[in-house]
Every structure is written in structure tokens, then in C-alpha cells.
Phi, psi and omega in degrees: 000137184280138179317327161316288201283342166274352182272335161294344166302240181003306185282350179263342178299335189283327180275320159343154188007021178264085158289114181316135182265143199284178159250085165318305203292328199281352186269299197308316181278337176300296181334309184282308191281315170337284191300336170294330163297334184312288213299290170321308196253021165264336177277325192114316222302031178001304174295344178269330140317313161320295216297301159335288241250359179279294198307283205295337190234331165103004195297092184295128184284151206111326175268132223282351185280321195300302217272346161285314189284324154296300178310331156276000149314299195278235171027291227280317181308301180113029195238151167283000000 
């Protein structure tokens, strides 16, 4: 067996029965901003996108985060 292949032996036995613990509340808000994104981009709704990315992510309009994320909105949509 090659050093390569025992130290990935090793690394997975190391992994073994070590389970991560879930964060119910971080699956749930993943959840909502997912259905929210659905939702926004089957309406189109730009304003409900805004609205997302204020309430769920925290993204202030003005802010270089904010104003990327609308211009790729604005890009995936075909709108200016």
C-alpha cells in the first residue's frame, strides 16, 4: 500500500463515527433564503429580492454587497 493511500485509510477512519452536530436554526434560514430565491426568480420580483437579501443576509442598499448582487439579478433577469 502506497503512503498516499494509508494516510487516506487513516484519514477516513479518523472520520468515522465523528458526526458533525446539525444547527437546526442555520438549515432553517438556509431554507427560507433558497424558497425565497425560488420565488423571486420564477416572479421576476426584484422587489422581493431586495427584500431577501435586506431581511435574510443583512445586505444594506448602498453597500458594494448589496449593489453586486442587484446587478447580477439584474444580469441573470436581462433587465438593466
Amino acid at each position: 500500500m502506497a503512503d498516499d493511500d494509508l494516510k487516506n485509510l487513516i484519514a477516513e477512519e479518523k472520520q468515522r463515527g465523528r458526526k458533525r452536530p446539525i444547527d437546526i436554526a442555520a438549515r432553517q434560514r438556509r431554507m427560507r433564503l433558497l424558497n425565497g430565491f425560488r420565488t423571486a426568480l420564477k416572479t421576476g420580483d426584484e422587489a422581493g429580492f431586495a427584500e431577501l437579501i435586506i431581511n435574510e443576509l443583512g445586505w444594506q442598499p448602498g453597500t458594494k454587497v448589496y449593489d453586486e448582487a442587484l446587478k447580477k439579478w439584474r444580469a441573470l433577469r436581462g433587465s438593466s
